[in-house]
C-alpha positions, 0 to 999 in steps of 0.5 A: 536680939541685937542685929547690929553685932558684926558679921561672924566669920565662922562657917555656919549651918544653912538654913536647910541644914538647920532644917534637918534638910539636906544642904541642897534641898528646896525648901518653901515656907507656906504660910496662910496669912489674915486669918480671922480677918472674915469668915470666908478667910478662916473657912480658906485657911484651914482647908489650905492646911488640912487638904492643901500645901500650905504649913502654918497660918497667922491669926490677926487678933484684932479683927471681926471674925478672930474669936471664929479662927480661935475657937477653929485652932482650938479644935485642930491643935496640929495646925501651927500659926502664929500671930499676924501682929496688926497696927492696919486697917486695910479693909474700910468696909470692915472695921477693927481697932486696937485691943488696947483702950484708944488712950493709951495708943493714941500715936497708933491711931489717925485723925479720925481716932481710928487705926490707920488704912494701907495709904497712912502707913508712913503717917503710922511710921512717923508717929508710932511711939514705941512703948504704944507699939509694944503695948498693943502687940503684947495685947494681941499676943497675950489674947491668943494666950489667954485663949489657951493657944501657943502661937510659933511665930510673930509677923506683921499685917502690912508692914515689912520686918515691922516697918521699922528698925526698932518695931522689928527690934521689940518684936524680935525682944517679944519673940524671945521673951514668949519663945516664938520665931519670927518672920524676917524678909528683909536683907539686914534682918537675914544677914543677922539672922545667919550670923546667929545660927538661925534659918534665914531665907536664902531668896526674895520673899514671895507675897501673893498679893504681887501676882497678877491674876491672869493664869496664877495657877500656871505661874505658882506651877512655874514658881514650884518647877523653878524653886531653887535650893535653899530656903524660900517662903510664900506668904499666901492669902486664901479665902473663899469666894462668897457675898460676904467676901465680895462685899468685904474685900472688893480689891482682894477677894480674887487674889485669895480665892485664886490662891486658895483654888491653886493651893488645895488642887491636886495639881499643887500636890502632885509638883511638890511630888515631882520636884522633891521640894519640903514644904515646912512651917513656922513650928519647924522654925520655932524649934530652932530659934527656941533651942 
């Protein structure tokens, strides 16, 4: 998809139109991000589908505990996710790499011959080439379909719109070739998105990771009160809180066992209630950018 073409002046459809939604709904993206980074987290994510409000979820192919989120989306082919594109690796006590062989994504890996943490992503950014990128995301999508799965969507771990104009641009190329949306968040990529007839986020992008911790319910509550219409989405990080996911992930099991508390209390339930706000995921999204 080329997202350098010049604004089309014609009136379009907004993205609550497009959604089958009313032009003035409040419409909220929930999805479930990290899925299959470790055990307590796959636990999190289904329970915030099946019984909570989250709508969709991304796997991230590459880590310990995603043959585990595969086999749980084999059994619950009514949950819909995509694939959580991955070149990071943001949990030192918990180690992956590159589907691909280490020599052929040598420009995706540190000194060390190890994907890069959160602090090397500029490092990442400046040497990443992009026939290794695609290389590695084709690898990570096609695992997901060899598992006999379909995937909705492609987003990235860590990196915003891919980090890089033409990392979002590949991607975007890959999405179209397997017939899968994206999530885009950043500005030039919505205002391309619109100029294509596709729905685009009409407010800021919510990471959960941005939230403090002290009274996170009462603030995701005011979030819901005060949604405004138009199309928003929340990338939430449920897990649960065990040893493991203590050990595992010391700066970010609270924020995911928080989410996970507030995302599958009756509490959550009973606002979207009130408030008439559609809670939609990326398959509702996938149809329009495949049609």
């Amino acid at each position: 998809m080329d997202l350098t073409e010049p604004t089309d002046p014609a009136p379009r459809a907004t993205s609550t139109e497009l959604l089958g939604l009313a032009v003035d709904a409040r419409a909220l993206l929930v999805n479930a991000d990290d899925f299959g980074i470790y055990s307590a987290v796959n636990t999190a994510v289904v329970e915030a589908v099946e019984h909570g409000i989250a709508a969709s979820c991304s796997l991230m192919v590459p880590c310990p505990a995603a043959p585990h989120a595969r086999e749980l989306l084999r059994e619950r082919p009514h949950i819909p996710f995509g694939v959580h594109l991955t070149l990071v690796r943001d949990l030192p006590r918990l180690p992956w790499g590159p589907l691909s062989p280490p020599e052929r994504v040598p420009s995706l890996l540190n000194a060390a011959g190890e994907l890069y943490d959160h602090a090397g992503i500029p490092e990442l950014l400046a040497r990443a080439r992009p026939a290794e990128v695609e290389r590695e995301f084709r690898a990570q999508i096609e695992t997901v379909l060899d598992a006999g799965l379909a995937p909705a969507h492609l987003d990235w771990h860590c990196l915003a719109d891919g980090g890089r104009e033409d990392i979002r641009d590949l991607t975007l190329a890959l999405a179209a070739e397997y017939g899968l949306a994206v999530r885009i968040w950043l500005d030039p990529g919505r205002r391309a998105l619109r100029r294509r007839g596709l729905p685009a986020l009409d407010h800021p992008f919510l990471d959960s990771f941005a939230l403090g911790l002290d009274d996170k319910a009462a603030h995701y509550a005011r979030l819901l009160r005060d949604l405004p219409p138009g199309l928003s989405e929340w990338a939430v990080h449920p897990g649960l809180d065990d040893p493991h996911a203590r050990a595992a992930d010391p700066g970010g099991w609270r924020v995911r066992s928080t989410d996970h508390a507030f995302l599958t209390s009756p509490r959550a339930r009973a606002i979207l209630r009130e408030e008439g706000i559609a809670v939609v995921g990326y398959r509702a999204l996938q149809r329009i950018w495949v049609t």
